[in-house]
N, C-alpha and C positions, 0 to 999 in steps of 0.2 A: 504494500500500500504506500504509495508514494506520502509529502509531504502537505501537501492539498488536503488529500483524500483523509487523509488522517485528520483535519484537522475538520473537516466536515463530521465525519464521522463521531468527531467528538461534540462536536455542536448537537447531532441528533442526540447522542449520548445523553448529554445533560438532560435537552428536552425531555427522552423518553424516560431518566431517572426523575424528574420533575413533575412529571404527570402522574408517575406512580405515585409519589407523595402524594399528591390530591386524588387519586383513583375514584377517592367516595362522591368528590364532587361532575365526575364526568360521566357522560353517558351520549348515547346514539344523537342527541338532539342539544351536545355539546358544539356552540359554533365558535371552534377554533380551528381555523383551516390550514393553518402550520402545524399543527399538532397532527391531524388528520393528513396531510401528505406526508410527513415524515414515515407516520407509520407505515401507509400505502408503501412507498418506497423500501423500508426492511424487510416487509413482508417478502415484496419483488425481489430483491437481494438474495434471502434465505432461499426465495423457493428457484432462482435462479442457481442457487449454489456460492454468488458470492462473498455470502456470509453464512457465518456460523453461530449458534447457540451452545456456547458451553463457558465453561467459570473454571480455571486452575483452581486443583483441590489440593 
């Protein structure tokens, strides 16, 4: 992952740790439209293959 891509990646990062914190207050008919393509986008990622879901144990 180049120097860019990293540094997006951590931007979504934040967001998507950011949102977890408020999870109580979000729902389907939450209008926050960067919140909403980021995820779009991970999803795309993961199910593309170019990201992964896992945490060093």
């Amino acid at each position: 992952m180049d120097n860019e891509a990293n540094m997006s990646f951590e931007k979504y990062k934040k967001l998507i740790n950011e949102a977890f914190e408020q999870r109580d207050q979000i729902s389907p008919r939450t209008d926050d439209d960067e919140l909403r393509e980021v995820v779009r986008y991970i999803i795309d990622e993961i199910d593309r293959g170019e990201l992964r879901v896992a945490e060093k144990v």
